[in-house]
DRENTINU-568370 format. One line per field, with one value per residue (C-alpha): y, x, z; residue number from 1. Coordinates in nm, 2 decimals. Example, Ala and Ser with C-alpha at 12.3 -4.5 7.8 and 13.67 -1.06 7.14 Angstrom:
! DRENTINU-568370
north	(-0.45, -0.11)
east	(1.23, 1.37)
up	(0.78, 0.71)
num	(1, 2)
! end
This chain:
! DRENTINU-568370
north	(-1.58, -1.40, -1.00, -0.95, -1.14, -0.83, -0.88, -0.95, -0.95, -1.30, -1.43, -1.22, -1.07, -0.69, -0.70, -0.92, -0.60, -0.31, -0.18, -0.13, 0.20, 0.26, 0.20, -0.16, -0.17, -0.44, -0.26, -0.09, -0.44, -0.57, -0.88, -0.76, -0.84, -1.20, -1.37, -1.16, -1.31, -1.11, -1.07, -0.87, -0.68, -0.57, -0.54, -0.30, -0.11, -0.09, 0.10, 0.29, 0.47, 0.44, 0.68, 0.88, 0.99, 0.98, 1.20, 1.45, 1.44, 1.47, 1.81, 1.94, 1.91, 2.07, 2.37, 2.39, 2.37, 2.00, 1.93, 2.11, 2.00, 1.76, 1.62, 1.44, 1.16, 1.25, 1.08, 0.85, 0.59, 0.32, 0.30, 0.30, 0.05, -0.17, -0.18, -0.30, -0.54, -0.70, -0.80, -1.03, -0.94, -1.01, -0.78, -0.45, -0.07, 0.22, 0.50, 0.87, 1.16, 1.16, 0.76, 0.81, 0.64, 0.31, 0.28, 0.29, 0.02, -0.20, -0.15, 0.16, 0.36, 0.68, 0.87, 0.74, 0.75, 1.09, 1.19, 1.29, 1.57, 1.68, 1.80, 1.67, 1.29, 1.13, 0.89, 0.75, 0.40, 0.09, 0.05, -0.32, -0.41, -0.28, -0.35, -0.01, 0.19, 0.56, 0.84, 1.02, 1.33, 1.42, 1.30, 0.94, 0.87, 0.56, 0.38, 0.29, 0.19, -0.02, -0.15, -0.22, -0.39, -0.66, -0.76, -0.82, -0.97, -1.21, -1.27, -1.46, -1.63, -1.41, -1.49, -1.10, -0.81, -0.47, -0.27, 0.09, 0.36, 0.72, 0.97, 1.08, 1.38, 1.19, 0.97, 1.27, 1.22, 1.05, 0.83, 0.65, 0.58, 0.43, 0.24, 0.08, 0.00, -0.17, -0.36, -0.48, -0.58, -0.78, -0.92, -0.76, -0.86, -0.47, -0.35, 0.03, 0.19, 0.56, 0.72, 0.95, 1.20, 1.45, 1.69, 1.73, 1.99, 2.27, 2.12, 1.88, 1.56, 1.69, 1.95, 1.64, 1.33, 1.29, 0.92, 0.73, 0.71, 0.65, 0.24, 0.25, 0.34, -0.03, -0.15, 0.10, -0.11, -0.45, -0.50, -0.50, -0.20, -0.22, 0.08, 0.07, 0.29, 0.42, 0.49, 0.12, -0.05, -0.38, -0.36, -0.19, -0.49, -0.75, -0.63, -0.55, -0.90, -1.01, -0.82, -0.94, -1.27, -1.26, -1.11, -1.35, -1.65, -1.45, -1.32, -0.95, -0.61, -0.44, -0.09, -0.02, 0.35, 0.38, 0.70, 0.86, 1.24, 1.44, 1.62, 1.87, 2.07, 1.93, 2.02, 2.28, 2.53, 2.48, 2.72, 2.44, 2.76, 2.88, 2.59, 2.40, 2.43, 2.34, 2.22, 1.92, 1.87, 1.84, 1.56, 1.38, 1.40, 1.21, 0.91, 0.92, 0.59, 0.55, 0.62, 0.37, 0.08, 0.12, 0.16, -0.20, -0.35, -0.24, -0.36, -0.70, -0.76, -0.72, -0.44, -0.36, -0.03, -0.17, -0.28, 0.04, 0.19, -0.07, 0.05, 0.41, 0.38, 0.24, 0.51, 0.77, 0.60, 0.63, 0.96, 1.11, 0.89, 1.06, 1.37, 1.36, 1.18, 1.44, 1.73, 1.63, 1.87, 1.60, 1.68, 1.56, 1.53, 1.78, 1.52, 1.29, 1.56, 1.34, 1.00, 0.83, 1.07, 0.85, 0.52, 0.58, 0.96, 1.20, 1.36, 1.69, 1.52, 1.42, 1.77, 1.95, 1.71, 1.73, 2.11, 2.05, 1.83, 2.07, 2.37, 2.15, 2.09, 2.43, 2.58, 2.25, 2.38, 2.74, 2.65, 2.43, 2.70, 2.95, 2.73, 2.68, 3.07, 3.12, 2.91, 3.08)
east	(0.42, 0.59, 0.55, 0.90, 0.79, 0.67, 0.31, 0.22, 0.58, 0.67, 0.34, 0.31, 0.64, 0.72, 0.84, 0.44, 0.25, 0.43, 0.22, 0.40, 0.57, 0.33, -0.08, -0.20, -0.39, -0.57, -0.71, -0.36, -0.29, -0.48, -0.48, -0.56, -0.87, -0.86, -0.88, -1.22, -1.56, -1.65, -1.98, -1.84, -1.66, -1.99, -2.14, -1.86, -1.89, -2.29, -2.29, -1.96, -2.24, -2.52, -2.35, -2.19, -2.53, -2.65, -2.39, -2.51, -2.86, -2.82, -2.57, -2.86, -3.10, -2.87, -2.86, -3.23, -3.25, -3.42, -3.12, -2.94, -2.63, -2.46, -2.08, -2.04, -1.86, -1.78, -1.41, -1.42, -1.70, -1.46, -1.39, -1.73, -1.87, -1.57, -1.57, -1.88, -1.96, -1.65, -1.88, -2.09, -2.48, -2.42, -2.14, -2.14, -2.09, -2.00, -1.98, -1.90, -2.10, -1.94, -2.02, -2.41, -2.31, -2.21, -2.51, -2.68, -2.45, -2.57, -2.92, -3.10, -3.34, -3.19, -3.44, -3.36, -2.97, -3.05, -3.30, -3.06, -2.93, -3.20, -3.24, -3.63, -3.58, -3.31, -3.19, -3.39, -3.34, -3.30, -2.95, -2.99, -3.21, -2.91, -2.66, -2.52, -2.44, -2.62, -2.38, -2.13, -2.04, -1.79, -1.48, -1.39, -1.61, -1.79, -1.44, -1.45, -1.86, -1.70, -1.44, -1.68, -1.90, -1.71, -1.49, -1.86, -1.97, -1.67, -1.71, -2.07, -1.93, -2.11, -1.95, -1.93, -1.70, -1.67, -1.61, -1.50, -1.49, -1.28, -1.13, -0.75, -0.86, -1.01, -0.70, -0.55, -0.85, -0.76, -1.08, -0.90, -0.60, -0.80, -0.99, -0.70, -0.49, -0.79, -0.87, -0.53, -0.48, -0.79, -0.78, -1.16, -1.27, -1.23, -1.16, -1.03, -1.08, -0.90, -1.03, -0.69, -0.89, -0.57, -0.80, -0.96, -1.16, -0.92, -0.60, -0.37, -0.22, 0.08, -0.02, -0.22, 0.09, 0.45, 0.37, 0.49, 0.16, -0.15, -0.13, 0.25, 0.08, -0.09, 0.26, 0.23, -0.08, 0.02, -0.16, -0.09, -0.12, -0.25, -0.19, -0.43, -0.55, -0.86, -0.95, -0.95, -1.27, -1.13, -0.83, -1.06, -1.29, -1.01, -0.84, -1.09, -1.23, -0.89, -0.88, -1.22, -1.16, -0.84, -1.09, -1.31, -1.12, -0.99, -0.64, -0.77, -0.77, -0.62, -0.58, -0.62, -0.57, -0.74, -0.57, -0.84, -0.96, -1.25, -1.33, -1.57, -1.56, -1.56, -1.98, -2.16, -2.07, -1.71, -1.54, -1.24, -1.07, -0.92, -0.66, -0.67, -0.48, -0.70, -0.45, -0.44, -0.75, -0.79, -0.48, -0.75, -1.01, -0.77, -0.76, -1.16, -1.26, -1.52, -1.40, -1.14, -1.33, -1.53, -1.22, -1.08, -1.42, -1.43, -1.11, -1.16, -1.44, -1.67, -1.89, -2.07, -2.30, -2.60, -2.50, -2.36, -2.66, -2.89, -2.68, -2.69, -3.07, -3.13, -2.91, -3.10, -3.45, -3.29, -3.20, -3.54, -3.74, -3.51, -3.55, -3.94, -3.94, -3.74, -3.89, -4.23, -4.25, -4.23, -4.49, -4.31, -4.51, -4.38, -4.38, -4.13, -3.91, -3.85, -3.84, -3.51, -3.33, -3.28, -3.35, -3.50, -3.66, -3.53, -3.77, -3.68, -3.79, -4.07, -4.18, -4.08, -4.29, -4.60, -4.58, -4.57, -4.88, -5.05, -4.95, -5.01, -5.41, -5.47, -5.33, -5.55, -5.87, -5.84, -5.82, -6.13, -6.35, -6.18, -6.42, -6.66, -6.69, -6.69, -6.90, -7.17)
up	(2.09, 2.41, 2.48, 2.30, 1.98, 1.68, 1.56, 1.23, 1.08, 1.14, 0.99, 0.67, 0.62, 0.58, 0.16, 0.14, 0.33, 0.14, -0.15, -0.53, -0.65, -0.90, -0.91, -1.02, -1.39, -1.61, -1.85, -1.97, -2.12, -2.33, -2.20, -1.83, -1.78, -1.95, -1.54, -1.53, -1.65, -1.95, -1.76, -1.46, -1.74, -1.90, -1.54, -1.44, -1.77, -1.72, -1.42, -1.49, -1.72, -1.53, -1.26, -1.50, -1.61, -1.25, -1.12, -1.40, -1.32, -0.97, -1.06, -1.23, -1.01, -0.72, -0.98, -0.96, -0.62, -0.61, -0.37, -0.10, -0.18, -0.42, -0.37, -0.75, -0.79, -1.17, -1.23, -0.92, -1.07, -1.17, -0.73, -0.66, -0.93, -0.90, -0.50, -0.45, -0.72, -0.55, -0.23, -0.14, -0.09, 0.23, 0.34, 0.46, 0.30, 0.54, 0.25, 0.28, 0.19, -0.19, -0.21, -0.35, -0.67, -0.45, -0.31, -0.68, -0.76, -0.44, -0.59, -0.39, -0.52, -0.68, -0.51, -0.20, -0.24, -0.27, 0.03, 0.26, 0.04, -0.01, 0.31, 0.40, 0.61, 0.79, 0.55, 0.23, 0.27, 0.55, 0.61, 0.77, 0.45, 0.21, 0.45, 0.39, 0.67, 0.63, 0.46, 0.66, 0.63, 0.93, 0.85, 0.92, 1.19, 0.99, 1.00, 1.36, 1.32, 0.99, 1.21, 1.55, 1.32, 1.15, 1.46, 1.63, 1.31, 1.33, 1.72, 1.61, 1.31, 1.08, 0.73, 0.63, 0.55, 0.56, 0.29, 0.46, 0.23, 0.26, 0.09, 0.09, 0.33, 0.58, 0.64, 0.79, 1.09, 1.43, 1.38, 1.05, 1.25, 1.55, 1.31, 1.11, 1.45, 1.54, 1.29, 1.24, 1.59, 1.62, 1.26, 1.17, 0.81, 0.70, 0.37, 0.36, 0.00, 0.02, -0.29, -0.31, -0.58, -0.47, -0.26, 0.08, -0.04, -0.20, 0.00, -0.22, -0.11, -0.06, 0.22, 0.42, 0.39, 0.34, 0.31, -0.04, -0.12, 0.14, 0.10, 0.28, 0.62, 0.56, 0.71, 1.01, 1.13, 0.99, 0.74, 0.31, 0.12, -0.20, -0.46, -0.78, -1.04, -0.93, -1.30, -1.41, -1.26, -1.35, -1.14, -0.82, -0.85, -0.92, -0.56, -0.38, -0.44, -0.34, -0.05, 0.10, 0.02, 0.24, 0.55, 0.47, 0.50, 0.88, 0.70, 0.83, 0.70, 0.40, 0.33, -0.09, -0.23, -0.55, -0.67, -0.90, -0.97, -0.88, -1.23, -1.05, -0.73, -0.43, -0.42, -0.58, -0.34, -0.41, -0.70, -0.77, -1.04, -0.77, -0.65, -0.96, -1.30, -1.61, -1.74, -1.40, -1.53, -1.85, -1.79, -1.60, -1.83, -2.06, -1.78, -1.79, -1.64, -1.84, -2.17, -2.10, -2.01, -2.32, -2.55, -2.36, -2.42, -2.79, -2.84, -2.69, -2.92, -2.58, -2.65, -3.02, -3.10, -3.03, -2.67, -2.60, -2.69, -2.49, -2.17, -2.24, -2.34, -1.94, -1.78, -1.98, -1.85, -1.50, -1.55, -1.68, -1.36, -1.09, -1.28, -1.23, -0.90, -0.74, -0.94, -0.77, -0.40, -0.10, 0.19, 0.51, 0.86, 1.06, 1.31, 1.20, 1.29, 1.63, 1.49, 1.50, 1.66, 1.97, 2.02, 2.31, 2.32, 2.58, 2.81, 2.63, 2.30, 2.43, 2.59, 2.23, 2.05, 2.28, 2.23, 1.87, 1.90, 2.04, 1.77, 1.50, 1.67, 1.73, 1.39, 1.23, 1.48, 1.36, 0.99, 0.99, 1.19, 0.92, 0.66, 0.89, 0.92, 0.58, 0.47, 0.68)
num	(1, 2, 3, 4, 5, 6, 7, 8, 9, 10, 11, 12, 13, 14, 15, 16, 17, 18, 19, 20, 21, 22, 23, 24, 25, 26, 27, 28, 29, 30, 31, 32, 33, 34, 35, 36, 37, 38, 39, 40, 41, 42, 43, 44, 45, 46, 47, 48, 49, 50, 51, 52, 53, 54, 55, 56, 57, 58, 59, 60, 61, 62, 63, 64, 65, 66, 67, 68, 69, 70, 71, 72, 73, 74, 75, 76, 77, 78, 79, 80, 81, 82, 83, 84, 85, 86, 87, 88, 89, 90, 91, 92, 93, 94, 95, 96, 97, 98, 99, 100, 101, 102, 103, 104, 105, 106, 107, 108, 109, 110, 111, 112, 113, 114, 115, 116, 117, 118, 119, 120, 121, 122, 123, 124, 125, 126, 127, 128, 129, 130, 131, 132, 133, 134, 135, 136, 137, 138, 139, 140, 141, 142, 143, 144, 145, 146, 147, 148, 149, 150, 151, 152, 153, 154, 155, 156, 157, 158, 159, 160, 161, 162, 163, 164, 165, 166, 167, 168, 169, 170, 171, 172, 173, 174, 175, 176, 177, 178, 179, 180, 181, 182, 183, 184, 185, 186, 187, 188, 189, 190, 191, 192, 193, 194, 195, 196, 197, 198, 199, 200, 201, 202, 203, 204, 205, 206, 207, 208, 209, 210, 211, 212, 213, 214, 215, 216, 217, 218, 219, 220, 221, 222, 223, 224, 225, 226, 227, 228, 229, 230, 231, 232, 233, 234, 235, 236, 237, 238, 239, 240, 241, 242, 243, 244, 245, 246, 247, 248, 249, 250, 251, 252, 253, 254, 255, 256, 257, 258, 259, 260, 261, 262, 263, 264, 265, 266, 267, 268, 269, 270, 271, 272, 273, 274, 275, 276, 277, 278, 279, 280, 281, 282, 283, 284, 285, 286, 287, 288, 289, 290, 291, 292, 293, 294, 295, 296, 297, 298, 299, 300, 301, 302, 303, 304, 305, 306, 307, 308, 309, 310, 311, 312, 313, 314, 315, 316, 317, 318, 319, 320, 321, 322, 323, 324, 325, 326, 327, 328, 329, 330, 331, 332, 333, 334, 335, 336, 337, 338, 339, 340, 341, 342, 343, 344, 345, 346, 347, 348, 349, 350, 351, 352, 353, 354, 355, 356, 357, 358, 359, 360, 361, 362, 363, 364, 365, 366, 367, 368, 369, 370, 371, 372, 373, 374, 375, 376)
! end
């Protein structure tokens, strides 16, 4: 290759990169799925429910105040189960803040998928143990971490990939862009899932991208767009699998959109009646992903009664232990207030938690003389 030849194009071809006109579904045929194990089908069905009821739960306990804050992923499950039962245990996660229920899938305890909302630790749980990057909640900013990640992953000869998750509104960031030039430039193992749920908070697609849809700017960076229906868990596992097989084997990144819906506000401080038609939703509600995947099941003599029950019975157990786990009051150290903040404390951490020390001794000194007195 000289300085004049184009990158990319003569090895892949532009017509191979460009995504199709309309979103990619297994599940509208009946015979779909039929290249999936009927195993990952239950699998994918299993969890659909399990986060249904967990993204419930979690709204309900937001409403009691058990939680400062709670972005539900209600609608967008089929992304988030399909997506990551697609990787390997030993590749990566670099989720959002809406992306809880992934990490539930990946195997994290509820409670700690949740800790960070709640507004009392850090994070909940070891990201190098789950391999799962902690949440993010400034816009795009992971994508670069995903990116920075799997090209040094792929420098050492690490067999992994990246799975980097983001919504449609955070494509519109400069850090998304940097991330997908990147990665496409230095063929990183990175797999971009845009959840396109048609909002970045209360502004619609259509205000944030004049694009065909978000999977055409694939071709911008040289790498294929995928467009798939975010509603059909089969079809988000089936290429998403495809994807990070293609990064695994050193073919580089791909860019999917998985358009899908978010059925409630943005969080629970969002009022979503004022910049959305019932009628929009109520359209969605029709598409519900998991409603359909049971209805494909059923009708491919997959799923009876009694296993539907069996999987609702777990995701009602689940629901009732995060309910009293997280109804119980936590008692932090006041302390770890300076822990992980740097690696390597500042001399101004240092000083602020010395002074803290030293409150914490005197108010502790004070108190026990206080019994000491009246006990007298």
């Amino acid at each position: 290759m000289t300085v004049l030849d184009p990158p990319g194009v003569r090895e892949t071809g532009v017509t191979a990169m460009l995504p199709s006109l309309e979103p990619l579904s297994l599940i509208a045929d009946l015979s779909g799925t039929e290249s999936l194990d009927a195993s990952v089908l239950l699998e994918l069905y299993r969890q659909l429910v399990r986060g249904r009821r967990y993204n419930l739960q979690a709204t309900a306990l937001t409403k009691q105040g058990r939680l400062a804050v709670y972005p539900s992923t209600t609608g967008q499950e089929a992304c988030q189960a399909g997506a990551v039962l697609a990787l390997e245990r030993q590749d990566w996660i670099f989720p959002t803040y809406r992306d809880t229920m992934a990490l539930l899938v990946r195997g994290v305890d509820p409670v700690d998928v949740l800790t960070l909302l709640r507004g009392d630790w850090h994070n909940g749980y070891d990201p190098r143990a789950h391999r799962i990057a902690p949440l993010s909640t400034p816009l795009a900013t992971q994508t670069p971490h995903a990116v920075g990640l799997a090209h040094a992953a792929a420098l050492c000869g690490d067999d992994l990939v990246v799975l980097a998750m983001i919504g449609d509104g955070g494509t519109s960031e400069g850090d998304f862009h940097e991330a997908m030039n990147f990665a496409a430039v230095y063929r990183a193992p990175v797999v971009f899932l845009v959840q396109n749920n048609g909002y970045a908070i209360s502004v619609p697609l259509s205000k944030q991208s004049a694009a065909p849809s978000l999977a055409h700017k694939a071709i911008g960076y040289g790498m294929p767009g995928v467009l798939v229906d975010g509603n059909d868990a089969a079809a988000v596992y089936h290429h998403v699998r495809q994807a990070a097989e293609h990064a695994r084997a050193g073919g580089g990144p791909t860019l999917i959109e998985a358009v899908t819906y978010r059925i409630d506000a943005h969080t629970n401080a969002d009022d979503a009646t004022r910049y959305r038609d019932p009628a929009e939703v109520e359209f969605w509600r029709r598409r519900d992903p998991v409603t359909r995947m049971e209805q494909h099941l059923r009708e491919r003599g997959l799923l009876d009664d009694a296993s539907a029950e069996r999987i609702r019975k777990e995701a009602e157990d689940m629901a009732e232990d995060l309910r009293d786990r997280l109804g119980a009051d936590p008692s932090p150290a006041a302390l770890d207030l300076f822990d992980h903040v740097y690696a390597r404390p500042t001399p101004q951490l240092d000083e602020q938690r010395s002074m803290l020390m030293q409150e914490l001794d005197a108010l502790r000194r004070t108190n026990s003389g206080g019994v000491e007195e009246a006990g007298q």
